[in-house]
C-alpha positions in Angstrom: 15.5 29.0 5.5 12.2 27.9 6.7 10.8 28.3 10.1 11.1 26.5 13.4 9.6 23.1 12.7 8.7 23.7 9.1 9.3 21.0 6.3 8.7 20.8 2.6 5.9 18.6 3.5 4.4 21.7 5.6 5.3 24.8 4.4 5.7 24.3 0.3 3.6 21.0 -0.6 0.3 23.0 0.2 1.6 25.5 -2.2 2.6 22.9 -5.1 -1.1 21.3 -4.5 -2.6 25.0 -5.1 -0.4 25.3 -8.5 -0.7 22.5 -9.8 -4.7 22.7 -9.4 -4.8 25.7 -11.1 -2.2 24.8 -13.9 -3.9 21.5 -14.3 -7.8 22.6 -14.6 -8.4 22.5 -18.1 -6.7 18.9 -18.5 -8.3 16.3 -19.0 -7.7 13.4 -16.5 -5.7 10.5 -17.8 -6.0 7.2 -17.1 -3.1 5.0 -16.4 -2.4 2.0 -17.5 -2.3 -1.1 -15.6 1.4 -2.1 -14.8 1.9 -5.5 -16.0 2.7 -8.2 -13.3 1.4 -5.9 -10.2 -0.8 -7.7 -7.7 -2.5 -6.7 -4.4 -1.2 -9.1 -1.4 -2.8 -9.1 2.1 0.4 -9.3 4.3 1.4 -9.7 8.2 3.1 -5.8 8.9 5.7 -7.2 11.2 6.8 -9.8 9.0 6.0 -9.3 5.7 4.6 -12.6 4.8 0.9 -13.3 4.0 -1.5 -12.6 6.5 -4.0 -15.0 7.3 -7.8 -14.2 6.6 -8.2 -13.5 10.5 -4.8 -11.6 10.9 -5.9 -7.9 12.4 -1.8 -7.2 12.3 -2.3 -7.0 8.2 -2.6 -4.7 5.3 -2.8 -4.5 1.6 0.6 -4.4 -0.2 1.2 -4.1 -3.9 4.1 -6.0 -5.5 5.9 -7.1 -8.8 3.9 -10.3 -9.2 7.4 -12.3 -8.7 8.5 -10.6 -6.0 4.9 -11.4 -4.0 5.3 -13.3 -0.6 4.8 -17.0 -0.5 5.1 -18.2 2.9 1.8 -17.6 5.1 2.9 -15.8 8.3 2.8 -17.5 11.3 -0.2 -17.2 13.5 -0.5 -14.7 16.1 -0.6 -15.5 20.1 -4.1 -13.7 19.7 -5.3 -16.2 16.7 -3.5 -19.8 17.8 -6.2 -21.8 18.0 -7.7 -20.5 14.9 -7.3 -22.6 11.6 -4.8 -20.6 9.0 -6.5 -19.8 5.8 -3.7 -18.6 3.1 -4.5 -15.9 0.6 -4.0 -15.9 -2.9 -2.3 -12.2 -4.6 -5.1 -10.7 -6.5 -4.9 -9.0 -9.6 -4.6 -5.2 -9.0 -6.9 -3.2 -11.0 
């Protein structure tokens, strides 16, 4: 069992990261390739729509190109009276 306040995060991750360094030095790195249909979206964290350009409530999100927001959240109490600028997905990678 592990100790008081001890999680796989804590105790055996650091561990794994050590291994895995080791097992993997000699490797070469390997690109991955670029998922098809993945875009970057700038979106509102409380509601999950797209953020406006001004919305400091907002982070980057990465989606299946279909399932990418639409609606433009709505503007915060904060931002009213400033105009709503809706962003476009971007192409990820």
């Amino acid at each position: 069992p592990l100790g008081r306040n001890e999680f796989g995060s804590t105790a055996a991750l650091p561990i794994w990261i050590d291994f895995m360094a080791e097992a993997l030095r000699d490797m070469p790195e390997l690109a991955r390739p670029q998922p098809n249909n993945m875009v970057a979206t700038r979106i509102n964290k409380d509601t999950g729509l797209l953020a406006t350009q001004d919305d400091e409530n907002s982070m980057f999100e990465i989606f299946r190109e279909e399932f990418a927001p639409t609606e433009t959240s709505p503007p915060s109490k904060d931002n009213a009276g400033d105009s709503v600028e809706e962003l476009a997905p971007e192409e990820v990678f």
